[in-house]
N, C-alpha and C positions, 0 to 999 in steps of 0.2 A: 370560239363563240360564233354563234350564227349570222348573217346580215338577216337583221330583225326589220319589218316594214316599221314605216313610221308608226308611234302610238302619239298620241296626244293625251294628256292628263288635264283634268279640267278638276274647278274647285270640287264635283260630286267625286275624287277620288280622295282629296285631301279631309270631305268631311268623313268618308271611310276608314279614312287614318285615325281622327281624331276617334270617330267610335271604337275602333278596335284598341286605340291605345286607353281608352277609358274601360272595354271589358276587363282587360288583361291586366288592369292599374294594381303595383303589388305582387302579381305575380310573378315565379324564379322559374330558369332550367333546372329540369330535372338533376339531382346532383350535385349543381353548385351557385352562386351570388348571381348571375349573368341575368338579368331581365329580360321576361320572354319575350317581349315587343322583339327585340335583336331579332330572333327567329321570324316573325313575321317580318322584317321589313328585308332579312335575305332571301326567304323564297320569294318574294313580290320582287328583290330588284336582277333574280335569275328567270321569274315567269317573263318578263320585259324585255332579259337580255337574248331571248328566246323567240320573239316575235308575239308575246301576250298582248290583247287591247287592253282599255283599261276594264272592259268587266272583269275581265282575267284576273289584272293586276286587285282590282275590289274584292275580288274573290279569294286573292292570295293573302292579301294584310287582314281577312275576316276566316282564313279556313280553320283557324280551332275555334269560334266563337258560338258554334252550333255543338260540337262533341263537348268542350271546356265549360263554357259558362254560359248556359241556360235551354241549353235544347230548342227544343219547339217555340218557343219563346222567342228568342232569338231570332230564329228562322225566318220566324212570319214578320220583325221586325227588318230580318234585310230584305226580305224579298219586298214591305211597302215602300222603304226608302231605296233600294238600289235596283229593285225589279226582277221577273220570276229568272232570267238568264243568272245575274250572280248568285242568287238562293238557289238555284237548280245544283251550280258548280259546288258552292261549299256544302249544299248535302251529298253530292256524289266524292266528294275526297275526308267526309270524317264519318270514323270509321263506328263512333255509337252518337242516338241521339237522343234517346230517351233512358234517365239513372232507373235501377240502377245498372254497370256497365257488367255487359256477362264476360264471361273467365277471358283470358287474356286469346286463346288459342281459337276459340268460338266466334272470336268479337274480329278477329284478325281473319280467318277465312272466309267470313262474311262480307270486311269491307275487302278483300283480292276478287272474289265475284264478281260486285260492283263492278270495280275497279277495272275488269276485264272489259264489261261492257261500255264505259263511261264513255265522253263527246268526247274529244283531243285535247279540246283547252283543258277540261278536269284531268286527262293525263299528265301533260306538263305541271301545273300547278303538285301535282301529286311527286313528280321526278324532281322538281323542283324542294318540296317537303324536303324526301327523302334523302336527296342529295345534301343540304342541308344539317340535318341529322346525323345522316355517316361521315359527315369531315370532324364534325363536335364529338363524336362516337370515337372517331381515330385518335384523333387530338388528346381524349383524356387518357385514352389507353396508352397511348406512346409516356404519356406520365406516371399514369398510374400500374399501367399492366393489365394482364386481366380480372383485377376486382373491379376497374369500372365497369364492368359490365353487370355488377351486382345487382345498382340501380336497376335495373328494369326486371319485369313482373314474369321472366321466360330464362332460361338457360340461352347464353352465349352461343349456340349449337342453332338453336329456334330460330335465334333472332337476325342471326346471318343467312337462315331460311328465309326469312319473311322478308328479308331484303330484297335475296336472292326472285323470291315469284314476282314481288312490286313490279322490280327491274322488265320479267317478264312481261309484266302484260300494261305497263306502259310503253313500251319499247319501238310497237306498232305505229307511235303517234308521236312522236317528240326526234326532235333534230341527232343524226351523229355524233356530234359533239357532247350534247347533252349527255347520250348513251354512255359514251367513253369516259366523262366524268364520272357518273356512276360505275360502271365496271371496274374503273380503276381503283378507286377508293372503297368500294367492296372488296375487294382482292386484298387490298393492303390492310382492311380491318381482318382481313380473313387469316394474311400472314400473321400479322400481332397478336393474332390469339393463336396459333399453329392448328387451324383448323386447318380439315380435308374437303373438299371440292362438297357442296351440303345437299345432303338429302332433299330432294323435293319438299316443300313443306308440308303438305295434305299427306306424305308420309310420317315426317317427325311428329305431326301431331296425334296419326292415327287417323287422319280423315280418308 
């Protein structure tokens, strides 16, 4: 872990919490019982351990709240209450905002584009996501094998791609450490499935 600058958290992050735990009220991981809040409150307590401020951190407990639950809508309501810096960050790390969402392979090399381009803090927040993702990703597979990979909307092949570019092109802007957790834990999903070293993505999908 990194020596992270001090952040300070003031009540405007805990009423961020409250709002995003109110979007997301009800909602599951993909796959199984685990309440999605869980998700947001580990990539917000990896953006922090990271050296994230608190917009960072607002922007981490809110980044599915614009793709998830209500688009534009949304948007304009974090940007009046949390201001244009956190709304700039959660619309640079979700990847659709207006339904309905195009094909899975279109909507993905669109937000790695972005993604390319984005500030550092919306990188982190975004390594932070995905780091996230691929340890829940390993986890079931060390259980289940490879049909947990069923759940998602892309071949097991794809989706070890789309890990693979994320990794890419936040890589520029987020700590060593940070890196290394993701490398390694891509590797080891890549092992459990016996995949080979993955095709570019803009190859596997044909872009």
């Amino acid at each position: 872990m990194s020596s992270a600058p001090r952040t300070d958290l003031t009540q405007r992050f805990g009423f961020a919490v409250s709002f995003a735990l109110t979007l997301h009220n009800g909602q599951r991981r993909k796959g199984n019982d685990v309440p999605y809040f869980a998700h947001l409150m580990a990539v917000t307590a990896t953006v922090l351990d990271f050296g994230g401020d608190e917009d960072a951190a607002i922007a981490a407990i809110l980044h599915d709240a614009v793709e998830d639950q209500g688009g534009r809508r949304i948007l304009a309501l974090i940007d009046e209450r949390y201001g244009k810096r956190v709304a700039g960050l959660v619309l640079a790390v979700s990847d659709c905002v207006e339904p309905p969402k195009p094909p899975w392979a279109r909507r993905k090399a669109a937000y790695l584009a972005r993604l390319a381009r984005a500030v550092p803090e919306a990188k982190l927040i975004a390594a932070a996501d995905k780091l996230h993702n691929l340890r829940c990703t390993v986890a079931d597979v060390r259980v289940q094998g490879p049909a947990a990979m069923l759940k998602f909307n892309a071949p097991a092949g794809d989706i070890v791609a789309y890990y693979d570019a994320c990794l890419h092109a936040v890589r520029d802007a987020i700590a060593p450490p940070l890196a290394y957790e993701l490398d390694a834990t891509l590797a080891e999903l890549r092992m459990l499935l016996a995949l080979p070293a993955p095709t570019a993505f803009a190859e596997r999908i044909g872009g």
